[in-house]
C-alpha positions in Angstrom: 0.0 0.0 0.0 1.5 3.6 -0.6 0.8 6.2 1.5 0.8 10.1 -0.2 1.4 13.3 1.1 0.4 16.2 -0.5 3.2 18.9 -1.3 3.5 21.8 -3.3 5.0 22.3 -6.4 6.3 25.0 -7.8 6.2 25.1 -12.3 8.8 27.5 -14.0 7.5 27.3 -17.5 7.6 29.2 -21.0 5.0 32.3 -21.5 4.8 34.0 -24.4 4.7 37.7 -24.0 5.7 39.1 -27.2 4.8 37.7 -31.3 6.6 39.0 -34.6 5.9 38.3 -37.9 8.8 36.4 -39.5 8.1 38.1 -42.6 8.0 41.8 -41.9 9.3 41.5 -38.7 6.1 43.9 -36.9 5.9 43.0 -33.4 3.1 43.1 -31.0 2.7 42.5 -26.9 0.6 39.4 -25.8 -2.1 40.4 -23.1 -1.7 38.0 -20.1 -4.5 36.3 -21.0 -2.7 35.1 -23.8 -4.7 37.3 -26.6 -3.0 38.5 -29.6 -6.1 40.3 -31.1 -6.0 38.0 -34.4 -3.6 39.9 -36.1 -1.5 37.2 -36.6 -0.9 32.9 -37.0 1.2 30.5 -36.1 2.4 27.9 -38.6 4.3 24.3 -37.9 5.1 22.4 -41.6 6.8 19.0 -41.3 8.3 17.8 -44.2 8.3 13.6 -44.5 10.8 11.3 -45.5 12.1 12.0 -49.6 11.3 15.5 -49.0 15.0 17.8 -49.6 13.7 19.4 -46.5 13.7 15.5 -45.3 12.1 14.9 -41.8 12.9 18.6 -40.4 10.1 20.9 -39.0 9.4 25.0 -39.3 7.8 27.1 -37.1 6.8 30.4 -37.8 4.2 33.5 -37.5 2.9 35.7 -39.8 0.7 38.7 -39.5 -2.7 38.7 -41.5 -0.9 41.3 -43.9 2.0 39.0 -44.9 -0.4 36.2 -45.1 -3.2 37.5 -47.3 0.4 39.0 -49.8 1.3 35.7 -49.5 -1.9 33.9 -50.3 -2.3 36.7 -53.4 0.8 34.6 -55.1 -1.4 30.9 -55.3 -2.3 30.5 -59.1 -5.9 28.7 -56.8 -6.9 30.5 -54.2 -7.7 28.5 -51.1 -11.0 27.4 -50.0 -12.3 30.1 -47.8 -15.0 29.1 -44.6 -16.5 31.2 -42.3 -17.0 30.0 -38.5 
């Protein structure tokens, strides 16, 4: 049988308190609750195995305004949903 005690434990962990775009470079504070007001999104692509980029990952944000130059370059646009 094990007997517990409870105990407190103290976390030191990563907050975010800042974003930039990784395109433009505009920078904004992050509210403590964690809020960036939308003005920006955060991207993770993993490329598989055969790829030239072969296995590694990228991580990156861009603001809506870098996005939507970006997205203007697709010869298709992308399927667009509203929530």
């Amino acid at each position: 049988m094990k007997e517990y005690e409870e105990i407190k434990v103290t976390e030191t962990k990563k907050v975010a308190t800042g974003i930039t775009c990784n395109k433009c470079g505009k920078s904004r504070k992050i509210s403590e609750d964690g809020w960036e007001f939308g003005e920006f999104q955060s991207f993770s692509l993993s490329f598989g195995y055969g790829s030239i980029y072969d296995e590694q990952i990228w991580k990156f944000d861009i603001c809506e305004t870098c996005l939507v130059d970006f997205v203007n370059t697709f010869k298709y646009s992308p399927n667009i949903y509203e929530v």
